[in-house]
C-alpha positions as CSV (number, residue, x, y, z in Angstrom):
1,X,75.7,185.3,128.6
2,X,77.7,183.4,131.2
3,X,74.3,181.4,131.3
4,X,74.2,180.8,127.7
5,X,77.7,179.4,127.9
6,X,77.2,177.3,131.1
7,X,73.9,175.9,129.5
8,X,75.6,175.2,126.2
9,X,78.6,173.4,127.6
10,X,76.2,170.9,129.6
11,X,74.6,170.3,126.6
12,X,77.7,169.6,125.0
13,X,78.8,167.3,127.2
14,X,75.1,165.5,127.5
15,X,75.8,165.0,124.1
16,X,79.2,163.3,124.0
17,X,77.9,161.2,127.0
18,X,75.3,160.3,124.9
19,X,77.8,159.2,122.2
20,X,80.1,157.4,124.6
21,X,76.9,155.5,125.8
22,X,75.9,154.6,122.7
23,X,79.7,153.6,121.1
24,X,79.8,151.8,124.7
25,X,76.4,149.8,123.9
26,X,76.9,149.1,120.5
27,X,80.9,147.5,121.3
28,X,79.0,145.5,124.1
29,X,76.4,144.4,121.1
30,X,79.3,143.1,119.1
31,X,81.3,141.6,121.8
32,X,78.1,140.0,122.8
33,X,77.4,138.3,119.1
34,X,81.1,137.2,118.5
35,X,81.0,135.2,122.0
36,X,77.9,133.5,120.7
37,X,79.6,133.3,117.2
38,X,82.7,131.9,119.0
39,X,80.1,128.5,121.2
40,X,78.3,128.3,117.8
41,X,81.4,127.4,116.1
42,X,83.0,125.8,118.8
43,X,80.4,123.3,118.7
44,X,80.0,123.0,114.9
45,X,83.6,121.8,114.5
46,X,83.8,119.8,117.4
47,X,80.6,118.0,115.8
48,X,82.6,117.7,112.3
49,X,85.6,116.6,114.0
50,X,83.7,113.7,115.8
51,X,81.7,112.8,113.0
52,X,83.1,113.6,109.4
53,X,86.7,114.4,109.9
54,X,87.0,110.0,110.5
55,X,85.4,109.0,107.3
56,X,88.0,111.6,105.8
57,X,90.9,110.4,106.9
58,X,89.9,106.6,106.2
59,X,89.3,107.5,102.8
60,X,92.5,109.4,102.5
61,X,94.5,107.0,104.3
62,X,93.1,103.8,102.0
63,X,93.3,105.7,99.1
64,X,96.8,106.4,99.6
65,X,97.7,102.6,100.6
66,X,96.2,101.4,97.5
67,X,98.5,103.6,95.4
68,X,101.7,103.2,97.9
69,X,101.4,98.9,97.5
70,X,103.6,99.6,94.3
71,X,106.5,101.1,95.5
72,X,106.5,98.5,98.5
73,X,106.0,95.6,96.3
74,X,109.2,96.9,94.4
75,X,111.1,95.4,97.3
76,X,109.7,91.8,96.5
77,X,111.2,92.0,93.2
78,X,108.2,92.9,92.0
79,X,109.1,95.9,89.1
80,X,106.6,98.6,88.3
81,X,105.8,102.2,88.7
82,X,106.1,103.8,91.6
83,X,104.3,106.2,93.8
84,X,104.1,106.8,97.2
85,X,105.5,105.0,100.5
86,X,104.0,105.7,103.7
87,X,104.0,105.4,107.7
88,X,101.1,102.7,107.4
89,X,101.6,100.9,104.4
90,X,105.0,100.6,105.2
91,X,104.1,98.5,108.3
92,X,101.0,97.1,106.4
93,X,103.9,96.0,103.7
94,X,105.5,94.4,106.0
95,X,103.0,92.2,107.8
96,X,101.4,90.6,104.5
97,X,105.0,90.1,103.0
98,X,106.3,88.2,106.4
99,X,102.5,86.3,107.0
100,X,100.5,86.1,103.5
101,X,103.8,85.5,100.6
102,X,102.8,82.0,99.4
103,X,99.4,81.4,101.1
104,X,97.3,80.3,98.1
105,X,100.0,80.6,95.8
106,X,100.1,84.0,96.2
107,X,102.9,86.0,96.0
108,X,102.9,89.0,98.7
109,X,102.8,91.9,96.6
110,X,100.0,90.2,95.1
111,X,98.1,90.0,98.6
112,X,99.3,93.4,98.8
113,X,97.1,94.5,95.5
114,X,94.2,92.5,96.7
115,X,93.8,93.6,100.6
116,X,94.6,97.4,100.3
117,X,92.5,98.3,97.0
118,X,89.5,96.1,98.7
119,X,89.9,98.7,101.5
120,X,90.1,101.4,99.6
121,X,87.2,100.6,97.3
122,X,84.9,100.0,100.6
123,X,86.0,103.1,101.9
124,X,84.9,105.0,98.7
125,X,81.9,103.4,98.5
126,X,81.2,104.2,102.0
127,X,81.9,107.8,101.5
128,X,79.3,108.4,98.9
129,X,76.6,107.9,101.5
130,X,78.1,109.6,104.6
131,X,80.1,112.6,103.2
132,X,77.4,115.6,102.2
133,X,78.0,117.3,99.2
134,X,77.5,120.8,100.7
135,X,77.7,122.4,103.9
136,X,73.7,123.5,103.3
137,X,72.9,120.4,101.2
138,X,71.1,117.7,103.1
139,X,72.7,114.6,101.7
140,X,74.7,112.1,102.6
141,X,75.1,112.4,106.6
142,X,73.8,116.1,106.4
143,X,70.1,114.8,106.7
144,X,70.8,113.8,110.1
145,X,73.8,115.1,111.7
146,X,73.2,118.6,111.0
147,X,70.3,120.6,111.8
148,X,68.7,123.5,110.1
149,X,70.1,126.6,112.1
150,X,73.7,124.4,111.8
151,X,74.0,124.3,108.5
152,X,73.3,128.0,107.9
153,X,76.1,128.8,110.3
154,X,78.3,126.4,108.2
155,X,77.1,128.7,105.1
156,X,77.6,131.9,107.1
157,X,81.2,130.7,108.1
158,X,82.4,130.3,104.8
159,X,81.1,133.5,103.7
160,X,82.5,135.2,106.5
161,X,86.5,134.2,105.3
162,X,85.5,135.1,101.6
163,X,87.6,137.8,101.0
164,X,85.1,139.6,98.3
165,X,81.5,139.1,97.7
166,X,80.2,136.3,94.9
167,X,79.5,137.9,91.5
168,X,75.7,137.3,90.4
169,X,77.0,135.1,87.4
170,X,77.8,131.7,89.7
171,X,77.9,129.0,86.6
172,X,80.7,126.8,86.2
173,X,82.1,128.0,83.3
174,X,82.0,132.1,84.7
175,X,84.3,130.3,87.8
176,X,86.7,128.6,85.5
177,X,87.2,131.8,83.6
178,X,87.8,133.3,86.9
179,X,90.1,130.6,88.4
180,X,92.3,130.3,84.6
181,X,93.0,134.8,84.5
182,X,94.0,134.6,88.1
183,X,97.0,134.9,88.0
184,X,98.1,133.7,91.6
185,X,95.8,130.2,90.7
186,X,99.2,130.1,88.3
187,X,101.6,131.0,91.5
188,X,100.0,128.2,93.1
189,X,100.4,126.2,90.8
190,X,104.0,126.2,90.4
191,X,104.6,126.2,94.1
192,X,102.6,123.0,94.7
193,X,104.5,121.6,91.6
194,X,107.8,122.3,92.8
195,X,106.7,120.9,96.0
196,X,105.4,117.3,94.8
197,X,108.6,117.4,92.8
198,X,110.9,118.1,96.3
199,X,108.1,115.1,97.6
200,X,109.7,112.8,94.9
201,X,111.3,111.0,97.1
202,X,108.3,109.1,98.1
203,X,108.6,107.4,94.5
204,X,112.0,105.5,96.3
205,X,111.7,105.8,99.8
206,X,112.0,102.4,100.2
207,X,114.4,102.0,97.8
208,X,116.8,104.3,99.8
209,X,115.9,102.4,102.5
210,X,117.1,99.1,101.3
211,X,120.6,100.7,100.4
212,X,121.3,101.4,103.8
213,X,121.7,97.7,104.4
214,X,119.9,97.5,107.8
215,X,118.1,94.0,107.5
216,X,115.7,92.1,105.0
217,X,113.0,93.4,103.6
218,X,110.2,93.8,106.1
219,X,112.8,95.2,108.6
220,X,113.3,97.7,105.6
221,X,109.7,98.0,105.1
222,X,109.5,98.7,108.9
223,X,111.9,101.1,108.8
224,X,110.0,103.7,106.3
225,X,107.3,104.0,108.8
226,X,108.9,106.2,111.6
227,X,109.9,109.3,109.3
228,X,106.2,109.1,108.0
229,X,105.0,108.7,111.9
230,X,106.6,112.0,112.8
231,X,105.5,113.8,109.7
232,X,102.3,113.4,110.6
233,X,102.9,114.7,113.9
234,X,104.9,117.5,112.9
235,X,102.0,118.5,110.2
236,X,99.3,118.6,112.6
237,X,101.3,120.7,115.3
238,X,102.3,123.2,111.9
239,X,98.5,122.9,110.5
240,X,97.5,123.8,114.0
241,X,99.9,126.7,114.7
242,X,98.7,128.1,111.5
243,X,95.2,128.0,111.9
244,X,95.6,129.5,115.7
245,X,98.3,132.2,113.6
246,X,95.8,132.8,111.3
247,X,99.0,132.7,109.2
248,X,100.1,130.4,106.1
249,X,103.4,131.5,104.0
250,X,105.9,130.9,106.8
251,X,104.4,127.6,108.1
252,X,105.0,126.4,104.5
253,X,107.9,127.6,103.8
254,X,109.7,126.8,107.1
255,X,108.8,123.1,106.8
256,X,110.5,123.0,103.5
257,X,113.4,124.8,104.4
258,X,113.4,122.1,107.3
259,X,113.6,119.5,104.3
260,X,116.8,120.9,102.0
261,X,118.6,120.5,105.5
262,X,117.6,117.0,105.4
263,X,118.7,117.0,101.6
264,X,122.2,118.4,102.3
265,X,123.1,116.0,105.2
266,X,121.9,112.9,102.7
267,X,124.6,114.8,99.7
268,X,127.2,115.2,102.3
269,X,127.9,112.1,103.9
270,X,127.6,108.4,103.9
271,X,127.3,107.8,107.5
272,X,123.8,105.6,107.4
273,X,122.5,106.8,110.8
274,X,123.0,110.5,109.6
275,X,121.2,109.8,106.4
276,X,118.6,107.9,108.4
277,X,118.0,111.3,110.3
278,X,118.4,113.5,107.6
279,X,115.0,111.3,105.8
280,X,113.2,112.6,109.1
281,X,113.7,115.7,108.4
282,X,112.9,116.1,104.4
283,X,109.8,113.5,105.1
284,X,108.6,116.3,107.4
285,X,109.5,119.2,105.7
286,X,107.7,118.0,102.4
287,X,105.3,116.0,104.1
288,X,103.8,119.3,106.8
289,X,104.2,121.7,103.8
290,X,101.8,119.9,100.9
291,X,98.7,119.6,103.0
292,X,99.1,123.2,103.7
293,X,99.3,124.8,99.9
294,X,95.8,123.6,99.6
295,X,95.0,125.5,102.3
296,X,96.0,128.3,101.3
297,X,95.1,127.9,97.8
298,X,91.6,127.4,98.7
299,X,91.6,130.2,101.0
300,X,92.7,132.2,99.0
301,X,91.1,131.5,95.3
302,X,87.5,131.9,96.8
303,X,85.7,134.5,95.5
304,X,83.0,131.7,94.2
305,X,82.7,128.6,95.1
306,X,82.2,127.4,91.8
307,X,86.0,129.3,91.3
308,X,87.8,127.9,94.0
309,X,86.4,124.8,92.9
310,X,87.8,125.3,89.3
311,X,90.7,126.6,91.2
312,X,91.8,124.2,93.3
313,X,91.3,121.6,90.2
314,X,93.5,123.5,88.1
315,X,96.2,123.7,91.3
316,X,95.9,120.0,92.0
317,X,95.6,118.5,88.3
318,X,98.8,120.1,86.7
319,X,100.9,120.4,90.1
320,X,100.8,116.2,89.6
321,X,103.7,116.7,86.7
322,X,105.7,116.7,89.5
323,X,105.2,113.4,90.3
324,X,105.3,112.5,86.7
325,X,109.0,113.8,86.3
326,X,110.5,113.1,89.8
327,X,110.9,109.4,89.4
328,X,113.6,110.4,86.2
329,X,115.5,111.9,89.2
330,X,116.2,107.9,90.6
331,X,118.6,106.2,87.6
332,X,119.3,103.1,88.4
333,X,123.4,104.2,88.0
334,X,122.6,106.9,91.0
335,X,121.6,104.0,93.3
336,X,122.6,103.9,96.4
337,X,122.9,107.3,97.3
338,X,120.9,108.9,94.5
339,X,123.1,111.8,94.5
340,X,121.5,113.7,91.2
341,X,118.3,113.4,93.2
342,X,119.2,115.2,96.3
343,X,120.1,117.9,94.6
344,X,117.2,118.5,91.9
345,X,115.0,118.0,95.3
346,X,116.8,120.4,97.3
347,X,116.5,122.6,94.2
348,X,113.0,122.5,93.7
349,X,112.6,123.0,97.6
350,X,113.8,126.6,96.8
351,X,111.9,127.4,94.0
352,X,108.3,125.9,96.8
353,X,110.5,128.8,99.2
354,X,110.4,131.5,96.6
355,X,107.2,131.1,95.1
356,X,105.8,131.1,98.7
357,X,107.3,134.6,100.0
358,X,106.0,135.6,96.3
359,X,102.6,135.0,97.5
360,X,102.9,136.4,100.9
361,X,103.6,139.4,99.6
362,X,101.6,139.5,97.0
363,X,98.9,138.7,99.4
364,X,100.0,141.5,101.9
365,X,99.9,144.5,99.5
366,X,96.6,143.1,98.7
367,X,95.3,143.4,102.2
368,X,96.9,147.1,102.5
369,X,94.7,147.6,99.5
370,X,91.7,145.7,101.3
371,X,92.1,148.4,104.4
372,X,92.3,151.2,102.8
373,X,89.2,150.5,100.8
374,X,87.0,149.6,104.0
375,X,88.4,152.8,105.7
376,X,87.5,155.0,102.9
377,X,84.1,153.4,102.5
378,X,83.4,152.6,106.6
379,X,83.0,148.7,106.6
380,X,84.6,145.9,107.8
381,X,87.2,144.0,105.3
382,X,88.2,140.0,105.6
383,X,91.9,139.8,104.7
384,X,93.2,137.1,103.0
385,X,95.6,135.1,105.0
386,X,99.0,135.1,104.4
């Protein structure tokens, strides 16, 4: 009996050493495919950085120069809509107005038109044949910058952050029904609007900077570069935080809550150098925050690829009404300090706040949902990110 026993026990614990072996190997296994996940990646995105991330930001930059020459002309007394004022064409701005005003009987704004849509259009054009219409497509710079086994793990990298698995009907007009009875596609929506609206700024940027009566015109021209210069720092250092966080709604909403400071100190005093400041600090609020709801959006909204596509469409098309009802904001009565403006801007900075934590927590009983799923059925769940 004692025997029995003895035997029995070894073989229970032969057994559970055989599990522990086995639950040892297969951890190994894993460990063993997400470090070579980890240098496959690594390498795939230091190839898009070096390669397609600079024909991006051309086109993004040119594109934006060609629609910011409006609001800079505005300053030659040239009148017209306006749109957006930026780091570069600021200083751009300023070189053709104080080296090309008068050269072939051209006015500067006029040089202005001519030299920064020509960029633009080349840059565009140059896009078509570099930038590859999908990560497995071979076209554009895909038929030779990528090979075979890389652009499958571009595939398998997207499907790998898709929160639930594509549906078998992928046409176009299955993702749009998908994107339009989402209701957080509307959620996004309304935050990105609120936030170009807060961005409205940019429509008089150099408008406000004129009023503060530092110099002539290219020294006011000059002077809307810096609080775009630090922006763009501030954005990558946020954009990177959040991708190494794997973490979105705060690193929007702190950036904006960042700007209505910079609001209230232009409402509450007139003390130019304060003011200067407090455009730092609503430049780089708005300006870290918009790049990310896209982010996010498209994170988020990607069941398809045909519906985020749809998605992110919807979110970018009808969030532009902010653009088209922020200039109202800027009477010419309101001028210099734009008062009226401050204030609808600070107020639609906390309407971007609360329709962010809306989403984050949205988004977070969604993922408490997501785990109890996978532990009820044993598999792994993506989460969205929030």
């Amino acid at each position: 009996m004692a025997e029995k026993m003895i035997t029995g026990s070894a073989e229970r614990v032969s057994t559970q050493d055989k599990t522990d072996i086995l639950q040892n190997e297969h951890i190994k296994f894993n460990q063993n495919i997400d470090d070579d996940w980890r240098v496959k990646e690594k390498k795939l995105v230091r190839k898009l950085d070096m390669t397609l991330m600079p024909v991006v930001w051309v086109l993004y930059l040119f594109n934006y120069l060609d629609r910011n020459n409006i609001a800079q002309a505005r300053l030659n007394s040239f009148e017209g809509d306006l749109v957006l004022a930026t780091a570069f064409s600021g200083l751009v701005a300023a070189g053709i107005f104080a080296g090309l005003d008068g050269t072939a009987g051209l006015a500067g704004w006029r040089w202005l038109f001519i030299i920064e849509s020509a960029a633009s259009f080349v840059a565009a054009i140059a896009a078509m044949f570099i930038l590859p219409d999908y990560p497995e497509s071979k076209t554009g710079s895909g038929r030779w910058l990528f090979t075979e086994s890389e652009r499958q793990f571009a595939v398998e990298r997207i499907a790998r952050d898709r929160v639930s698995t594509p549906e078998n009907d992928r046409s176009v007009f299955h993702g749009l029904k998908l994107a339009v009875v989402d209701y957080r596609t509307w959620i996004f929506v309304l935050l990105l609007c609120a936030n170009h609206t807060a961005y409205g700024f940019n429509n008089y940027f150099p408008t406000i900077m004129k009023a503060f009566n530092l110099g002539n015109t290219t020294l006011t021209l000059i002077l809307t570069s810096p609080p775009y210069l630090v922006g763009a720092i501030i954005s990558f250092l946020v954009a990177f935080s959040s991708d190494r966080n794997n973490e979105r709604g705060f690193h929007i909403a702190v950036p904006i809550a960042v700007a209505v400071v910079g609001f209230v100190i232009s409402v509450s005093t007139l003390n130019v150098p304060a003011r200067y400041f407090g455009s730092f600090l609503y430049t780089s609020g708005c300006f870290s925050a918009n790049a990310m709801v896209y982010s996010w959006a498209a994170s988020t909204l990607n069941q398809t690829s045909e519906k985020r596509a749809c998605a992110t469409s919807i979110v970018n098309l009808l969030s532009q009404f902010g653009n088209v009802w922020s200039p109202y904001f800027f009477p010419k009565a309101d001028g210099p300090r734009y008062l009226m403006a401050m204030l609808l801007m600070m107020g639609f900075s906390f309407l971007s706040i609360v329709c962010c934590m809306v989403m984050k927590c949205d988004l977070k009983r969604a993922n408490h949902r997501l785990k109890a799923k996978g532990e009820e059925e044993g598999k792994d769940v993506v989460l969205f990110a929030l």
